[in-house]
C-alpha positions in Angstrom: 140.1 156.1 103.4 143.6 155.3 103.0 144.7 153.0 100.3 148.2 151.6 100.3 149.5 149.9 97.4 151.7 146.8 98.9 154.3 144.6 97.1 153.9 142.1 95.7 154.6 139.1 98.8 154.7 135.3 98.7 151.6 133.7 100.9 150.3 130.3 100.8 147.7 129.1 97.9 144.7 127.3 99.0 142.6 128.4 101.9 144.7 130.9 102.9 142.5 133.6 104.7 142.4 137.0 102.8 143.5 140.4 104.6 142.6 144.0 103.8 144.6 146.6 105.8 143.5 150.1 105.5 146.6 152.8 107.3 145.5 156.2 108.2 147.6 159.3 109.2 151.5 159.7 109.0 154.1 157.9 107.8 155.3 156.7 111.4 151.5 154.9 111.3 152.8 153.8 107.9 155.7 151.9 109.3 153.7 150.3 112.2 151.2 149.0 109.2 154.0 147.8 107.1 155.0 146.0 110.2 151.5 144.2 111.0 151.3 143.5 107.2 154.4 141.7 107.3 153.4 139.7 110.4 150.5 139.0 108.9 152.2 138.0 105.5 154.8 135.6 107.4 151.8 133.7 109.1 149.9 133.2 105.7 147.5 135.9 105.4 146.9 136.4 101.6 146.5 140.3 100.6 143.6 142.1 98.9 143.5 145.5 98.0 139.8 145.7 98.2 138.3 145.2 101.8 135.2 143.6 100.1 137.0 140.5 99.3 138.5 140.5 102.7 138.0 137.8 105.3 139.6 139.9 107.8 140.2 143.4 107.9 142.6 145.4 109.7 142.0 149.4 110.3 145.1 151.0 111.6 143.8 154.2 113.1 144.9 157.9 113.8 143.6 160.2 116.1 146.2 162.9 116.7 143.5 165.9 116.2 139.6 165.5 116.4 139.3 166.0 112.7 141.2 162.5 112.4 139.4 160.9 115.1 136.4 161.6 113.3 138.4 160.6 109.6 139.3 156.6 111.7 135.7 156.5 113.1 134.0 157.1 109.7 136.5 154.7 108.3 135.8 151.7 110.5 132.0 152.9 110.1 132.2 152.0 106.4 134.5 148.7 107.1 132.1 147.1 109.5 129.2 147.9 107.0 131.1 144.9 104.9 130.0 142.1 108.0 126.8 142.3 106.8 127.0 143.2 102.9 130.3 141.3 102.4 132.4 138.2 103.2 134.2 139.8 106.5 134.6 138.0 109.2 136.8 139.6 111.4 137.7 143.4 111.6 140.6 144.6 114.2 140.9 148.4 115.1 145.2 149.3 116.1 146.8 152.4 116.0 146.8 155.5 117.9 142.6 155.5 118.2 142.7 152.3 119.8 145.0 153.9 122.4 143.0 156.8 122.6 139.6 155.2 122.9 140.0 151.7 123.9 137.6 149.3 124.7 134.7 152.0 124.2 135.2 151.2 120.6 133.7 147.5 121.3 130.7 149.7 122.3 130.3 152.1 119.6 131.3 149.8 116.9 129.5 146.7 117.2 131.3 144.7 114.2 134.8 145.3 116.0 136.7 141.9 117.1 139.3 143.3 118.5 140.8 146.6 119.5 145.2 146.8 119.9 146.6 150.0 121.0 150.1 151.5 119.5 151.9 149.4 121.8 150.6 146.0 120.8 151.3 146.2 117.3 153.0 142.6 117.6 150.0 140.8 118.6 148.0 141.5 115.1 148.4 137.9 114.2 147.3 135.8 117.2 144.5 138.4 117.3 143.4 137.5 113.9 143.4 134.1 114.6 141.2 134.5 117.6 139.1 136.5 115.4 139.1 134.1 112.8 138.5 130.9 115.3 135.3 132.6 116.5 136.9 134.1 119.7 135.2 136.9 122.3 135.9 140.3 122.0 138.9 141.7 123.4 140.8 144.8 124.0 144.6 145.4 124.5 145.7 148.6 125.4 148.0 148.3 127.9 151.1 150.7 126.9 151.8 152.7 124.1 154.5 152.3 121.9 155.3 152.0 118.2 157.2 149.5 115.5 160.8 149.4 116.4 161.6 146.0 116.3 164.4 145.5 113.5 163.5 141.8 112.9 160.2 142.3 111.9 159.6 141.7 108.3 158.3 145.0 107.2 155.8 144.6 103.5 156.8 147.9 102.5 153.8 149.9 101.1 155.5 152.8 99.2 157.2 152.9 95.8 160.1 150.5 95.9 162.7 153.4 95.1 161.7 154.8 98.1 161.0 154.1 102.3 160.4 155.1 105.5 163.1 154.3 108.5 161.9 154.9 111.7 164.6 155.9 114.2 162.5 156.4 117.5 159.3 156.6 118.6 157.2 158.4 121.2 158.4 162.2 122.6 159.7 163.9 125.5 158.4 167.1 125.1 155.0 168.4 126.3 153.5 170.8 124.2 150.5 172.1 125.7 148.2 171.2 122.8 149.5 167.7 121.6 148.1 164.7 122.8 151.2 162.1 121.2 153.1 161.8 124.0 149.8 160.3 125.6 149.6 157.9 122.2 152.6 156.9 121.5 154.6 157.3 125.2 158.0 158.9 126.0 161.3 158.8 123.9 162.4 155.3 122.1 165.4 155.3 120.0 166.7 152.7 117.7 170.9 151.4 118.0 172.4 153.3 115.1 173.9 149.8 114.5 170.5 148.4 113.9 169.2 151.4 111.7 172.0 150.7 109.5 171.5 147.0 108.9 168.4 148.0 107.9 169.0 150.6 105.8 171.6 148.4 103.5 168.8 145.6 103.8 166.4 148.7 101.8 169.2 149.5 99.9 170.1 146.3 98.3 166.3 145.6 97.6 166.4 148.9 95.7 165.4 151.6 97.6 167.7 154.9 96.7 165.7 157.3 98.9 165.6 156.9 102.6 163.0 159.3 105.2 163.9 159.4 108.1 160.9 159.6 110.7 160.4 160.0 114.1 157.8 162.3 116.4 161.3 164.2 117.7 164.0 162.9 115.3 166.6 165.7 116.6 165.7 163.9 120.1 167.0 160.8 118.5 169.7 158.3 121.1 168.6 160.6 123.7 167.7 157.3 126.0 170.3 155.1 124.3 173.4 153.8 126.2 176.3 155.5 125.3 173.9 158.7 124.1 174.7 158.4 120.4 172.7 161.7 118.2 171.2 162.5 115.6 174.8 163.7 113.8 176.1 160.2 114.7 173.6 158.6 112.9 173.7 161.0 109.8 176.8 160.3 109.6 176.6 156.1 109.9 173.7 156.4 107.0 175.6 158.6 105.1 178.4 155.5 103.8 175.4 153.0 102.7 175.9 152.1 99.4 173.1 152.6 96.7 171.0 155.3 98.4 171.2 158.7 96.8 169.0 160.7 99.4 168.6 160.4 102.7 165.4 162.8 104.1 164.9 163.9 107.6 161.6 164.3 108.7 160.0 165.8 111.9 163.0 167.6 113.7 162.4 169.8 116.4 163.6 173.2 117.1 165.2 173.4 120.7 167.0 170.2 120.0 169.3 171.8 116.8 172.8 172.5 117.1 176.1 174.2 115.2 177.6 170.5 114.5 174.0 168.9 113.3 174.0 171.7 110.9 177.5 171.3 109.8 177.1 167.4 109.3 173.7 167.9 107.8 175.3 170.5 105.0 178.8 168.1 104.4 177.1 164.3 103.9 177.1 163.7 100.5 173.3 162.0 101.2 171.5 164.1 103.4 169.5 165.8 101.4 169.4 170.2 102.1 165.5 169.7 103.1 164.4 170.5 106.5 161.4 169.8 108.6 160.5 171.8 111.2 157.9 172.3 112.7 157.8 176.3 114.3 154.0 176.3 115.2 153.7 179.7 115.6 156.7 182.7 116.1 154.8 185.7 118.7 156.5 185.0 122.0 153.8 184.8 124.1 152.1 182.3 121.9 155.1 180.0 122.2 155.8 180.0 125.9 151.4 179.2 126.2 152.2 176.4 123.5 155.3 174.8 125.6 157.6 174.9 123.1 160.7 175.6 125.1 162.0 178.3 122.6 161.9 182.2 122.9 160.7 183.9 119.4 164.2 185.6 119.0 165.9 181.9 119.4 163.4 180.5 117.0 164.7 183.7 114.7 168.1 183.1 114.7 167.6 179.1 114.3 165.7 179.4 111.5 168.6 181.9 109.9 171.7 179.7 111.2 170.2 176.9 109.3 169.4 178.6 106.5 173.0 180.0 106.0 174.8 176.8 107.1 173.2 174.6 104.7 173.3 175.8 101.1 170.3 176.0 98.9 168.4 174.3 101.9 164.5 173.8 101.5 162.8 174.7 104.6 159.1 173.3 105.5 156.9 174.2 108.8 153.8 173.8 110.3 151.6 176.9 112.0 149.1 176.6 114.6 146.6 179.5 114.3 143.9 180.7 116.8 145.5 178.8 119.8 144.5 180.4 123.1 145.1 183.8 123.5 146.3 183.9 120.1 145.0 188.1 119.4 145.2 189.8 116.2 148.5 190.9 116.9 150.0 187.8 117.1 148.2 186.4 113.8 149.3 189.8 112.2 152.5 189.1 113.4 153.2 185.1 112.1 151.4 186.8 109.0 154.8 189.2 108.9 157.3 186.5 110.0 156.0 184.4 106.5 156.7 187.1 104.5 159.9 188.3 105.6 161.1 184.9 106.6 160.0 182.6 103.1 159.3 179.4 103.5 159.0 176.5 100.8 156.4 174.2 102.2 154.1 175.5 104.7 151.3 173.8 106.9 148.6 175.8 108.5 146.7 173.9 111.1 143.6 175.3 112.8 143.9 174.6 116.6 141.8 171.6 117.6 140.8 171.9 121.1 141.5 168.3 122.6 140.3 167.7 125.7 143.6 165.4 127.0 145.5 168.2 126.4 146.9 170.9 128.9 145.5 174.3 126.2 141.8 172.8 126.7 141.3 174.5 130.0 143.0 177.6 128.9 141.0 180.6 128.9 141.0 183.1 126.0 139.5 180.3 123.7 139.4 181.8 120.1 136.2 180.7 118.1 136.3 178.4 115.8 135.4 180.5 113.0 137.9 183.0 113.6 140.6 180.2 113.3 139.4 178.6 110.2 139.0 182.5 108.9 143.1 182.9 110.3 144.2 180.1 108.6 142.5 180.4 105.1 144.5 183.8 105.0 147.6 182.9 106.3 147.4 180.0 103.3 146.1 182.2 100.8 149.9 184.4 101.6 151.5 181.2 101.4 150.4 180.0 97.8 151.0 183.5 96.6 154.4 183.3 97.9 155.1 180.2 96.5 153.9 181.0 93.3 156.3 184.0 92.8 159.2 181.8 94.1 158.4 178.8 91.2 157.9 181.2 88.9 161.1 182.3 89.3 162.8 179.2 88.9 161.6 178.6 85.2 164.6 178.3 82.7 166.8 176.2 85.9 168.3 173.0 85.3 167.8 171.1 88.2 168.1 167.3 89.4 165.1 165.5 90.3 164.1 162.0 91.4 161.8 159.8 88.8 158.6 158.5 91.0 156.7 157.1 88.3 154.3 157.9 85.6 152.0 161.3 85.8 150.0 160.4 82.9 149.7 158.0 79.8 150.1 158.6 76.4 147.1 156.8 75.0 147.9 157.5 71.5 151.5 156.5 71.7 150.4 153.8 74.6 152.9 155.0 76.8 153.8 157.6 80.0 155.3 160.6 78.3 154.7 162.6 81.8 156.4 161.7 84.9 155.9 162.7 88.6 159.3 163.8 89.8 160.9 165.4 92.5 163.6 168.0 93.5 165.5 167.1 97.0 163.4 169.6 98.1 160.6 168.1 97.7 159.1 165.0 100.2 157.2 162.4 99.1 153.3 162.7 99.1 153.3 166.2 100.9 155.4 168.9 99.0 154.6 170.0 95.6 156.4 168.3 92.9 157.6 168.3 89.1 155.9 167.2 86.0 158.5 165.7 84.0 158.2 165.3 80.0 161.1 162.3 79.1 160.7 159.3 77.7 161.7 156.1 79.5 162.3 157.1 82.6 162.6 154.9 85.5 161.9 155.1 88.9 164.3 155.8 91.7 166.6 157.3 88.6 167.9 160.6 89.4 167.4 162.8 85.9 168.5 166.1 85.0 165.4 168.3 83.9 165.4 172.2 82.6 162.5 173.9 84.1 159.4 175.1 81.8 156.6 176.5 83.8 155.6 176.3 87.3 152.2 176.4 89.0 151.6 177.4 92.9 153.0 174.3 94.4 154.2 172.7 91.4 157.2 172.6 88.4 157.3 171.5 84.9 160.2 170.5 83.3 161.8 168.5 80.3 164.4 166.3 81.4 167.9 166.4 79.5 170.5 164.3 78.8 173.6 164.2 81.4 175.8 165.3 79.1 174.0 168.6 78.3 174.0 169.3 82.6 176.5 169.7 85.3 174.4 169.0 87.8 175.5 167.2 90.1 173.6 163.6 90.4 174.4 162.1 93.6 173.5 164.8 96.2 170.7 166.5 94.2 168.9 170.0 94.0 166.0 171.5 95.6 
């Protein structure tokens, strides 16, 4: 289960009913839940962290592969259990589960009150109340959808140096094995006018870095008037005052271009860190997967972008054992990782989801040769990261403060910090280990390197005068 740690928000004293809200899966769930939350907040729902002092609960759900289908099922299983060993009274199911499953969750799940799919986000409050008032059973999945609405006062559950913006939701593509577009529906951008507002609105309550998130972000203003892009919106972000890094999460190959790269690599706030996801680079295995790239495009891209935006950070995802994925092909990704390095690298396992257009293809690879693929092709990873840590002890670098890593009983305060570079995302890349004294979130420090682990740096941080790093713009 998902815990997230929310602000501090004003409700009503008295008999104000008490919320829990438990998010699973990515950050784009994240934002829908911060959006409920608030809602919920503005109608006078008071806040608990623990679901056992709850009066309603909330469980907003993800269900992108089985493995996290099964993750949201076990995680409403042990919610409901507080009906009858707790004070609950109401428990609502949302998210991308809900869309997925529906109303056969008011069968398997007894103690749910109501179920809302992705696209009902908005109607968390009246459904509470229902709940609440001793209303039937309902469902509500009619569409799918996502948070974009820019008036909805967002309770933002991450460190306050630091939140999500999401520019769009849903995807045009259809990759043969991913089940999102059926989740979350097509395309959905945001005006670049309206991302802006709210990004100065995060920036003047303190938040200095910015992620951008999306399910296709370089697909972004693709169904807006006018057809404004990604690079026009860089560039708008890129003048708001008080952020020091902007972070773009979740791009997607066949969408990059010469002039995204060029603006990525000149803004003095987009961070060099890319996301992309490749999924897998033998030719055969892309065109089966959808992907709408040939392996010597995906090449080359990965290349141009690696040249055109200095001291870049590069992370990807790999899908092995998809259908007619042979030992050839794995042998072959296997060679790509070497001679192509990544920084942060995710190895998935392919799921076989039955919505999906890959679950009728033949050539099925078994499911222990997949988990067998992909335990290897991580093992190559970590080694490869290692070597390139190591190599970085003795740097000076720039790093972002996120908070404490550990106290200092003795002297009875932090004399560790979690940090990280620019090349580094929040809560899935490795990070550094900062020893400093009073160091404060959101503060952009210069360190010197002292060790490094297989995912992870240690440093000492120095004084600005003994650096010329430069602050604002950061290092990986």
């Amino acid at each position: 289960m998902k815990r997230a740690h929310h602000r501090p928000a004003a409700t009503r004293a008295g008999g104000a009913p008490t919320l829990a809200f438990v998010s699973l899966g990515c950050p784009k769930n994240t934002v829908d839940s911060e959006s409920m939350l608030g809602l919920m907040v503005a109608d006078g729902f008071r806040t608990v962290g623990d679901p056992c002092e709850a009066d309603i609960a909330v469980v907003n759900t993800c269900a992108f592969l089985s493995s996290a289908v099964r993750e949201s099922r076990d995680t409403i299983a042990r919610v409901a259990e507080l009906k009858h060993t707790g004070r609950l009274r109401g428990l609502i199911v949302a998210g991308c589960l809900a869309q997925r499953a529906g109303e056969t969750l008011l069968s398997e799940f007894p103690e749910v009150d109501a179920v809302l799919g992705t696209g009902q986000w908005r109607e968390v409050v009246p459904a509470a109340r229902h709940v609440l008032a001793g209303g039937a059973r309902r469902a509500h999945t009619d569409y799918p959808g996502g948070a974009l609405d820019a008036l909805i006062p967002r309770a933002l559950s991450t460190p306050r140096h630091l939140a999500y913006l999401k520019i769009s939701e849903g995807c045009d593509h259809r990759c043969t094995f991913c089940i999102i577009p059926r989740l979350r529906g097509d395309q959905r951008s945001r005006p670049v006018e309206d991302l802006v507002a709210e990004a100065e609105r995060l920036a003047r309550a303190g938040v200095r870095e910015l992620n951008l998130i999306g399910q296709d972000t370089t697909g972004y203003g693709s169904d807006l008037p006018g057809r404004p892009t990604l690079v026009d919106l860089l560039a708008a972000l890129d003048g708001v005052e008080g952020l020091s890094w902007i972070r773009v999460q979740y791009t997607y190959p066949r969408l990059w271009s010469d002039r995204l790269i060029s603006v990525w690599a000149d803004a003095k706030r987009v961070v060099p860190y890319v996301d992309m996801p490749l999924q897998h680079i033998a030719a055969d295995l892309l065109r089966a997967m959808g992907r709408g790239m040939t392996a010597a495009d995906t090449r080359a891209l990965v290349r141009r972008i690696k040249s055109g935006i200095p001291g870049v950070a590069f992370r990807t995802n790999f899908i092995v054992g998809f259908p007619g994925e042979t030992d050839e092909h794995f042998e072959e990704l296997c060679r790509y990782v070497e001679e192509e390095p990544f920084d942060n690298v995710v190895v998935f396992a392919y799921e076989r989801e039955p919505e999906t257009p890959s679950h009728g293809m033949p050539a099925q690879v078994p499911v222990a040769l997949r988990r067998r693929r992909r335990a290897r092709l991580l093992v190559s990873q970590q080694r490869l990261s290692r070597e390139r840590l190591a190599r970085r002890i003795g740097e000076r670098l720039t790093v972002m403060i996120d908070g404490p890593a550990r106290e200092d009983r003795a002297g009875g305060g932090p004399t560790q910090y979690a940090a990280r570079t620019a090349g580094a995302a929040w809560e899935v890349d490795g990070g550094v280990v900062v020893e400093g004294e009073h160091l404060e979130p959101g503060t952009l420090v210069p360190v010197r390197v002292t060790g490094a682990a297989a995912y992870d740096l240690f440093a000492r941080a120095e004084t600005p005068a003994d650096s010329a790093i430069p602050i604002l713009k950061g290092s990986r």
